[in-house]
N, C-alpha and C positions, 0 to 999 in steps of 0.2 A: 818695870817688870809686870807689875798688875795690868797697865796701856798693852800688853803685846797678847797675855792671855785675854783679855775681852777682843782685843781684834782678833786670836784662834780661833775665840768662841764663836765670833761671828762668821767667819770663812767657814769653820765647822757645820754651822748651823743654815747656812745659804745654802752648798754644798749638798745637805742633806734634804733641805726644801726644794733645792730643783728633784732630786732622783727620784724622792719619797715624801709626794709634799703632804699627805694625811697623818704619815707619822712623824712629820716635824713641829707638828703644833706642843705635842708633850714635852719635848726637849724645852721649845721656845718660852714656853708658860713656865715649865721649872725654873729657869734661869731668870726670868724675870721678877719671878715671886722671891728668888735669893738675890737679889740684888734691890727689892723692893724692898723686903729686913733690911739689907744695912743701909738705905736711903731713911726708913723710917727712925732707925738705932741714932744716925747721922743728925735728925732734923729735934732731935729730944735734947741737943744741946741749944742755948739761950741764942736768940738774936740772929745775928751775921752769922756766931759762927757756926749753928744749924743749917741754915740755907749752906754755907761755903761745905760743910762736910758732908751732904747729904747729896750738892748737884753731881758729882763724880759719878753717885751709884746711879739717878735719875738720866743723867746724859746715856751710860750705858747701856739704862735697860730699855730706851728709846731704839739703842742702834742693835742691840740684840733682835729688836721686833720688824728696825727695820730690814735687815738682811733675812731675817726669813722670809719676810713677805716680798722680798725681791728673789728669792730662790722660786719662789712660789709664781710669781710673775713670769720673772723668766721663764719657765716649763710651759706657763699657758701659752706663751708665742712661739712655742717651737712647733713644727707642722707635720710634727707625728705625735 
């Protein structure tokens, strides 16, 4: 269930970086900074099992940043 809402988030957040790519940087930076909490929340347990609970939010807030910057991309090749 959490897998399907961070791929929305992301579709969401592409989506809105090709239309309106100056106003997708706020979205993208909120969602990163909350998912950065609970990487951090994640990494304050010992050992293994810090890294193990913390790389879910880190993988995320990787692919959150990269679908905007590919909404953003996309827009600059388009030839209007």
């Amino acid at each position: 269930m959490v897998v399907v809402g961070i791929v929305a988030v992301c579709v969401v957040l592409a989506v809105l970086a090709f239309f309106v790519p100056r106003l997708s940087r706020h979205p993208q930076n909120g969602t990163q900074r909350t998912l950065g909490v609970g990487s951090r929340a994640g990494n304050k347990a010992p050992g293994v099992l810090g890294r193990a609970l913390s790389k879910p939010f880190r993988s995320s807030s990787k692919a959150v940043g990269r679908s905007g910057s590919a909404g953003r991309r996309a827009r600059g090749h388009m030839p209007f």
